[in-house]
N, CA, C and O of each residue as an XYZ file, in Angstrom:
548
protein
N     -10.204     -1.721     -9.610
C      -9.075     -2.551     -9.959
C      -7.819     -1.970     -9.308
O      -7.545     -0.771     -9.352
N      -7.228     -2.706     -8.829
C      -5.883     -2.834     -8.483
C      -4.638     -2.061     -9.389
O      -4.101     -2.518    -10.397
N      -4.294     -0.498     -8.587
C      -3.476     -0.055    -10.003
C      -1.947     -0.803     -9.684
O      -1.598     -1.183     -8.566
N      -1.191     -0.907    -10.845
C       0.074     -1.222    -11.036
C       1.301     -1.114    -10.145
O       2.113     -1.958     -9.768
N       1.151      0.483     -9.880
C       1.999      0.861     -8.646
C       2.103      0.497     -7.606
O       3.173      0.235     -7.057
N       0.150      0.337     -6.749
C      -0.055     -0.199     -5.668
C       0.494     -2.310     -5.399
O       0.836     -2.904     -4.376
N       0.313     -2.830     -6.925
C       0.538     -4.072     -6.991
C       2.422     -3.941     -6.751
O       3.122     -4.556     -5.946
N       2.669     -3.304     -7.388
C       4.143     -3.816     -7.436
C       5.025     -2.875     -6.645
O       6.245     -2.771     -6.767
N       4.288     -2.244     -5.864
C       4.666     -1.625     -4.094
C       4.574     -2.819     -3.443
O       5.648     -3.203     -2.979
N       3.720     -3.465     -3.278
C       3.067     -4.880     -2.063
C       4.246     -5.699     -2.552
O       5.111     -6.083     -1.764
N       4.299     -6.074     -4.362
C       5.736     -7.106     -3.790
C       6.536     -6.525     -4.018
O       6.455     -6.591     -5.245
N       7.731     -5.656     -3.749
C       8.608     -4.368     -3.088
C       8.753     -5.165     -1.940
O       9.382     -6.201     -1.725
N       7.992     -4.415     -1.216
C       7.767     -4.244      0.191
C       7.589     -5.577      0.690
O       8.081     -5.713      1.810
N       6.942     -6.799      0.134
C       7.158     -8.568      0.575
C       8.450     -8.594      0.420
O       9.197     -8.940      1.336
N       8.905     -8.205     -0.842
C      10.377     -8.535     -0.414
C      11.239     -8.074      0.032
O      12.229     -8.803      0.099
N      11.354     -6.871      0.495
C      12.001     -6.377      1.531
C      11.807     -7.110      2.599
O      12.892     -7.616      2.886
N      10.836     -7.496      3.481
C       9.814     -8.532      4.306
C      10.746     -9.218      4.485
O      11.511     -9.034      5.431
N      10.898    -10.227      3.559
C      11.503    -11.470      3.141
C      13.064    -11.401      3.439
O      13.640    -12.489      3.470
N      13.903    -10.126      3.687
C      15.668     -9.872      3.691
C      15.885     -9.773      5.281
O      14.929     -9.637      6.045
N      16.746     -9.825      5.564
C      17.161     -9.593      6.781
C      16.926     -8.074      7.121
O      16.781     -7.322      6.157
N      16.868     -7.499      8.494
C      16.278     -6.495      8.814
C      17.324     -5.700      8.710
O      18.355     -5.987      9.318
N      17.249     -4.693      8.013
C      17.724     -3.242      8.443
C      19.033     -3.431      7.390
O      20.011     -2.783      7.764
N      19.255     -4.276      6.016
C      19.964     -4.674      5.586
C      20.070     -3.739      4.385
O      20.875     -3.251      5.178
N      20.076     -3.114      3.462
C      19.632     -2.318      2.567
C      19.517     -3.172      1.155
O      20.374     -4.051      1.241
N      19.031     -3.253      0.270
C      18.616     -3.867     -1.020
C      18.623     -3.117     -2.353
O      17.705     -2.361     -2.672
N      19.540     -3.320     -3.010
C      18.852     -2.605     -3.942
C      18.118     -2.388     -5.068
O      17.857     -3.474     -5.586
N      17.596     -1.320     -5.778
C      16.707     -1.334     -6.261
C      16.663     -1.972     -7.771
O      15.560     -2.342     -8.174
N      17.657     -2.102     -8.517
C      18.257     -3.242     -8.893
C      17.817     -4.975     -8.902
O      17.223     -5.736     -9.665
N      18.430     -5.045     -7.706
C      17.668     -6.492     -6.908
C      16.448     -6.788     -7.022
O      15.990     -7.740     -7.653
N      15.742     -5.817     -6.288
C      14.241     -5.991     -6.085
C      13.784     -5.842     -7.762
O      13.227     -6.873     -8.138
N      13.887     -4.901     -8.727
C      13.538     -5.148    -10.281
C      13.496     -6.162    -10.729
O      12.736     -6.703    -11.532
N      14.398     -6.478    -10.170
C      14.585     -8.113    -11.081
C      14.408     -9.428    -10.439
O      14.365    -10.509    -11.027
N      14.316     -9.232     -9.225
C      13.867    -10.391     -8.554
C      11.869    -10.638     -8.866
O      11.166    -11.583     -9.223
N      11.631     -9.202     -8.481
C       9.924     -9.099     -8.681
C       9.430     -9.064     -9.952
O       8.215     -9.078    -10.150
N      10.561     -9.000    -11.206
C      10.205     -8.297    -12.640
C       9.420     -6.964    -12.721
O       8.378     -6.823    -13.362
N       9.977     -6.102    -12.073
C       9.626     -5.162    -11.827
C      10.262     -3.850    -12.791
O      11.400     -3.516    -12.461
N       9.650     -3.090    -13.930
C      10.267     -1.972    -14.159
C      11.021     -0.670    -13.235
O      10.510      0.244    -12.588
N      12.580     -1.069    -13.514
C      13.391     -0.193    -13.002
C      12.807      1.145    -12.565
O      12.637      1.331    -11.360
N      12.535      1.951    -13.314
C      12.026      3.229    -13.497
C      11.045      3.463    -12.585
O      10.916      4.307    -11.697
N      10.308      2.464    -13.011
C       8.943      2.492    -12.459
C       9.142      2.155    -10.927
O       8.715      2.972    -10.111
N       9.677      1.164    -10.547
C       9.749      1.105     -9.241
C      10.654      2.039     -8.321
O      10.439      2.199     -7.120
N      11.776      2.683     -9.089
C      12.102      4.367     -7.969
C      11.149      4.452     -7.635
O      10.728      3.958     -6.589
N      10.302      5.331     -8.694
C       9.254      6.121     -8.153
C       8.125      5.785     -6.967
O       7.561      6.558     -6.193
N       8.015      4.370     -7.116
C       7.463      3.456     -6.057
C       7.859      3.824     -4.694
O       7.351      4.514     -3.811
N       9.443      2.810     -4.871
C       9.632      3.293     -3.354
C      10.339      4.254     -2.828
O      10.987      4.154     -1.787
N      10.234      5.367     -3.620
C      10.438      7.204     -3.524
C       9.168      7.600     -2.398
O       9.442      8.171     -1.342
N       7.619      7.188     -2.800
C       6.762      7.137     -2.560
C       6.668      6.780     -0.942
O       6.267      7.502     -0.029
N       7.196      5.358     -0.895
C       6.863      4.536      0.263
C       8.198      5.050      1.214
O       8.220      5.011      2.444
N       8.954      5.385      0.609
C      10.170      6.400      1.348
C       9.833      7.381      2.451
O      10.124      7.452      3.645
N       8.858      8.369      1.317
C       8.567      9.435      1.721
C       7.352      9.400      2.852
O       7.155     10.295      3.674
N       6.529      8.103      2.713
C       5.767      8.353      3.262
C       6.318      8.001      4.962
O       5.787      8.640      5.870
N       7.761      6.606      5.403
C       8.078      6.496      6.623
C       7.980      5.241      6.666
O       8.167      4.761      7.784
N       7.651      4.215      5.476
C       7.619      2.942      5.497
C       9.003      2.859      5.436
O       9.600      2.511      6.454
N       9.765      3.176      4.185
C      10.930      2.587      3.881
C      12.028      3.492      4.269
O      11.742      4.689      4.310
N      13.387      3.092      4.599
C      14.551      3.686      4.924
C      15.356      3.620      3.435
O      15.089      2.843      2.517
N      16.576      4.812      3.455
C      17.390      4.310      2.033
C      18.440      4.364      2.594
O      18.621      4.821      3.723
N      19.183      3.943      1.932
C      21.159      4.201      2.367
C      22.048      4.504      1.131
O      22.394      3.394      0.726
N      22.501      5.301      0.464
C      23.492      5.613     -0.887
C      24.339      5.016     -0.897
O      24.540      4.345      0.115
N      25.285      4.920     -2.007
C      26.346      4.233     -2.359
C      26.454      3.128     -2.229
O      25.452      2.423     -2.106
N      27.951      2.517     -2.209
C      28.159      1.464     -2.152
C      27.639      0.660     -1.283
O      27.732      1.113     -0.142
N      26.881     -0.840     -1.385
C      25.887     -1.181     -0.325
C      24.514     -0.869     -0.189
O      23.683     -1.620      0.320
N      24.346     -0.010     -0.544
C      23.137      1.088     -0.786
C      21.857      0.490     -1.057
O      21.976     -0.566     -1.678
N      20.608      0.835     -0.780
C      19.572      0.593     -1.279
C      17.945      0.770     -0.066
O      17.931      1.807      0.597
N      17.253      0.207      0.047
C      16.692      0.265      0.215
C      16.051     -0.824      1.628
O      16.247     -2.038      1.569
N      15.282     -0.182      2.855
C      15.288     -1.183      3.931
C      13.740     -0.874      4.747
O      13.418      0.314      4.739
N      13.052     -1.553      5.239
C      11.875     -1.486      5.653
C      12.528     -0.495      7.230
O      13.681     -0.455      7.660
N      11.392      0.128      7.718
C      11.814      1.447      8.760
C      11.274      0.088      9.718
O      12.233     -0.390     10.323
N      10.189     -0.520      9.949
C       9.093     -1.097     10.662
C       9.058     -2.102     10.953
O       9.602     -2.557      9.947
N       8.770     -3.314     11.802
C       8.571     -4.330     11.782
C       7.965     -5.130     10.698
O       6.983     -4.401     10.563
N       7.798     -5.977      9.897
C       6.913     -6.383      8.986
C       5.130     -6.629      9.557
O       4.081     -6.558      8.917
N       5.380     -6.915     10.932
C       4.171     -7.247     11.804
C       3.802     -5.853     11.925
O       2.586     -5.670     11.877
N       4.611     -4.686     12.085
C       3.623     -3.742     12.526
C       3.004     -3.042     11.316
O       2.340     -2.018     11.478
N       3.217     -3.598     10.049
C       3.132     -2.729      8.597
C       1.371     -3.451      8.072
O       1.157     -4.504      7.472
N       0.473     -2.530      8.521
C      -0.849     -2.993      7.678
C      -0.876     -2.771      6.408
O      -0.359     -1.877      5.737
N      -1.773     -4.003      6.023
C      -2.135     -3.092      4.656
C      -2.888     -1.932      4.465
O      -2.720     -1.242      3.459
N      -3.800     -1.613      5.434
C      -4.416     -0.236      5.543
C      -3.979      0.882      5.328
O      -4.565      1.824      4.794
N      -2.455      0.810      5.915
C      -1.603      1.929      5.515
C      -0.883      1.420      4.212
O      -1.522      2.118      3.425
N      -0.321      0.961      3.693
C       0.058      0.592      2.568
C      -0.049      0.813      1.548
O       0.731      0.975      0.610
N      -1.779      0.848      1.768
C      -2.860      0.558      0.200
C      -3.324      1.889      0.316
O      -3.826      2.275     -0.740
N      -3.337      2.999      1.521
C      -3.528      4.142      1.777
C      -2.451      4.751      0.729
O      -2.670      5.177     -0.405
N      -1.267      4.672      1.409
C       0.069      5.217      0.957
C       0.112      5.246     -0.694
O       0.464      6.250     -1.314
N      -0.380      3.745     -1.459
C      -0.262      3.696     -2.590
C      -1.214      4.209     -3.816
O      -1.075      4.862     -4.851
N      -2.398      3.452     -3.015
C      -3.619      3.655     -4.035
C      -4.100      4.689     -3.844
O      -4.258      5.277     -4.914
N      -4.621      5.564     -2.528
C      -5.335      6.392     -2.010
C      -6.607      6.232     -0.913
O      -6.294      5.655      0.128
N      -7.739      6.593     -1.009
C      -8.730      6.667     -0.670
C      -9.015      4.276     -0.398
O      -8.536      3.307     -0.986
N      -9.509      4.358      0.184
C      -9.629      2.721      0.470
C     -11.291      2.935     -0.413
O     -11.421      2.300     -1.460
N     -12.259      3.662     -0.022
C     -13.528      3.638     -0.064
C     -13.629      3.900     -1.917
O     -13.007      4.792     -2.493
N     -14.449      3.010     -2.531
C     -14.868      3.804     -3.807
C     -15.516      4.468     -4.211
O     -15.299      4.877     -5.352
N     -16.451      4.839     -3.606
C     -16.950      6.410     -3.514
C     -16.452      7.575     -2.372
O     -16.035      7.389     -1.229
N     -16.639      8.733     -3.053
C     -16.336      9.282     -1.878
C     -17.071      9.634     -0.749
O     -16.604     10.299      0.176
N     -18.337      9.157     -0.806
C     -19.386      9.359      0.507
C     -19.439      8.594      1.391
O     -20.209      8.647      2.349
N     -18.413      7.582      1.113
C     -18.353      6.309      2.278
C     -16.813      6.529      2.545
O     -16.251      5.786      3.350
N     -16.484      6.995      2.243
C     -14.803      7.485      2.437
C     -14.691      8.119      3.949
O     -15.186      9.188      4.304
N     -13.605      6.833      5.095
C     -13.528      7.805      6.662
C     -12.673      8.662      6.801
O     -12.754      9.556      7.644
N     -11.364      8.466      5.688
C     -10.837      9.773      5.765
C     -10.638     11.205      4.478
O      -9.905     12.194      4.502
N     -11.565     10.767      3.542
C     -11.230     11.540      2.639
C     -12.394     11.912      1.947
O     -12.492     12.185      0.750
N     -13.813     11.888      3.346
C     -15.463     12.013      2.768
C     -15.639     13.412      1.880
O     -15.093     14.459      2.229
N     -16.592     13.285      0.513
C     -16.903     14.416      0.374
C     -18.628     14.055      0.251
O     -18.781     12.928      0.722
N     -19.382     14.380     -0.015
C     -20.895     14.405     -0.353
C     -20.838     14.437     -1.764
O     -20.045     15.226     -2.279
N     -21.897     13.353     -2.840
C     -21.651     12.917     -3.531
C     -22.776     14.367     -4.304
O     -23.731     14.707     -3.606
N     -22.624     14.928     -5.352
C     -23.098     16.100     -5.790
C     -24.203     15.744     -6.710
O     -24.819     16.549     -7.410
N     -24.457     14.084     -6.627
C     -26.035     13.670     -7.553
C     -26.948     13.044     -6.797
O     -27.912     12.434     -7.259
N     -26.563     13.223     -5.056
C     -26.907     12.077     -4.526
C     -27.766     13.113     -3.449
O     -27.013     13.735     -2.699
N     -29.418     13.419     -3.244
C     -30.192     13.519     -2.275
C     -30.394     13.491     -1.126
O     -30.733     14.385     -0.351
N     -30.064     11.814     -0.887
C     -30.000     11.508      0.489
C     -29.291     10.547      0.849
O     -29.821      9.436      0.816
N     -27.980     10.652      1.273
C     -27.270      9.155      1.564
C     -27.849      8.018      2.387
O     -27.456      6.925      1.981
N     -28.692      7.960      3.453
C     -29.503      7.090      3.997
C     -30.629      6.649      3.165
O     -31.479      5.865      3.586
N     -30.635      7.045      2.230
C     -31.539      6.325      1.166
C     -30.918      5.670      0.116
O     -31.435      4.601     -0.207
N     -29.619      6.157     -0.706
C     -28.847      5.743     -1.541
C     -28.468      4.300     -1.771
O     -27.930      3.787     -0.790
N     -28.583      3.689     -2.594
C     -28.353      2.021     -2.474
C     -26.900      1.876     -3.041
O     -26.286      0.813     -3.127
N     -26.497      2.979     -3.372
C     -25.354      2.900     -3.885
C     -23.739      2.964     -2.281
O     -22.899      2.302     -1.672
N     -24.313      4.198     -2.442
C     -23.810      4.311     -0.795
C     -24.141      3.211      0.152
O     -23.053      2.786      0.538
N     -24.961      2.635      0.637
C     -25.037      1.432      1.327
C     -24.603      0.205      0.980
O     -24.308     -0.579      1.882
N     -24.498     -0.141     -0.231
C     -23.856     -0.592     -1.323
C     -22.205     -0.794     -0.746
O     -21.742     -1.685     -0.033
N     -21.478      0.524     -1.421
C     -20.052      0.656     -0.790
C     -19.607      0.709      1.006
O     -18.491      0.445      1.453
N     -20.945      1.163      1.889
C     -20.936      1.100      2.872
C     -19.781     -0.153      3.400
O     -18.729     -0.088      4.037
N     -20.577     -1.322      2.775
C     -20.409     -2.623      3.082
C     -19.262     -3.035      2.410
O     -18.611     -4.016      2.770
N     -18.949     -2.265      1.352
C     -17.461     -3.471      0.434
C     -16.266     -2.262      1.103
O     -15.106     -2.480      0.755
N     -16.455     -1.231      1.874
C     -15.376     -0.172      2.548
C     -15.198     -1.597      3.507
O     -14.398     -2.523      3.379
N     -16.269     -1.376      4.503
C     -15.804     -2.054      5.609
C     -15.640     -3.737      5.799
O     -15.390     -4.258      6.886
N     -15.819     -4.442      4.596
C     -15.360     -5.803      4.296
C     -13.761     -5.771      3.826
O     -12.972     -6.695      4.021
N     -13.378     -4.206      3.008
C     -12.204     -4.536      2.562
C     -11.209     -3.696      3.497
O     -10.088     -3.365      3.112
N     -11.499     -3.521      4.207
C     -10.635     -2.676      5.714
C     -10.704     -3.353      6.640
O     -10.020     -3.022      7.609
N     -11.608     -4.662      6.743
C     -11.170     -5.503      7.798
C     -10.284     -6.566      6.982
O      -9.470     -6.876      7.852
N     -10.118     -6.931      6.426
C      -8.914     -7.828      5.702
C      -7.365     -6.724      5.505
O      -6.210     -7.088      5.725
N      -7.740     -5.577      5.114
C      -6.044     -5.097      5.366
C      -5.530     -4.783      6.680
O      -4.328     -4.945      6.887
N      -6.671     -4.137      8.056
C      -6.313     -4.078      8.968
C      -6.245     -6.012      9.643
O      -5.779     -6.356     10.729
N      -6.484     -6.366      9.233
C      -5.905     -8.666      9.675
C      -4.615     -8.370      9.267
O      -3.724     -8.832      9.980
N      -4.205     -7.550      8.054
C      -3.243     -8.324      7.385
C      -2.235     -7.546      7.260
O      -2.427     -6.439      6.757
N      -0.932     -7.926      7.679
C       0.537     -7.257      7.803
C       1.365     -7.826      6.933
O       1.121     -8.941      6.472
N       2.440     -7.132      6.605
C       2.962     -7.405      5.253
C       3.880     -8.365      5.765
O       4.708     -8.722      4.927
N       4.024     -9.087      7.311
C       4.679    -10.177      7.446
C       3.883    -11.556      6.898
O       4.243    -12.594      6.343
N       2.677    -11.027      7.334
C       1.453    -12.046      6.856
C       2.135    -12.536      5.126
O       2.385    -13.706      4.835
N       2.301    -11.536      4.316
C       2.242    -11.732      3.059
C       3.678    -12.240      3.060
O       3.859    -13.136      2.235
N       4.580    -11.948      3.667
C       5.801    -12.143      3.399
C       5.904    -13.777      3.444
O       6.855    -14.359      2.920
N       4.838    -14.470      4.118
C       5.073    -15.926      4.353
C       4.913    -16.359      3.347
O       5.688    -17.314      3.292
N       4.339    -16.282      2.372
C       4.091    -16.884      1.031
C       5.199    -16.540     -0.409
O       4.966    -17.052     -1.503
């Protein structure tokens, strides 16, 4: 499931999408435009700050501005940045593999072949999809 943070990062970040470029917003705005907890969303885009998605600007005017094109922003990185790991296990995981410590043989595992397939069904829909994509809606 979809955690909270990662949901209400994506619309953040649509609506930043959605402002004129390089304009700053603030965090304020975006709370209440998205119904978004104040609090909760610093920490959000503290997060997406830190990671090189988002720009900030202080004071008066102040707030918050996408670094990136909206076209060049996957969700791959996004959902990386927010949620973590894309894969739900970690034996199908490409960047964060460990070997599963109940599991024998992964070429036998139905579980692992299993996630094999829902990794790489759900990494080709975030690498399609740019947060301009989302911004159209």
């Amino acid at each position: 499931m979809l955690s909270k943070k990662t949901k209400y990062g994506i619309k953040a970040l649509t609506y930043l999408a959605r402002q004129e470029q390089n304009v700053p917003v603030s965090i304020a705005t975006i709370s209440e435009m998205e119904n978004i907890s104040l609090k909760f969303l610093e920490s959000i885009l503290l997060t997406l700050r830190k990671s090189g998605l988002l720009g900030s600007k202080k004071g008066k005017g102040g707030g918050y501005y996408l670094l990136k094109d909206p076209n060049d922003i996957k969700m791959t990185t996004v959902m990386r940045v927010l949620e973590g790991p894309i894969a739900m296990v970690p034996c199908v995981s490409l960047n964060y593999y460990e070997k599963c410590e109940d599991c024998p043989n992964e070429a036998e595992c139905a579980v692992h072949l299993l996630m094999i397939r829902v990794r790489d069904s759900n990494l080709k829909i975030y690498r399609e999809t740019s947060l301009a994509d989302l911004a159209k809606y």
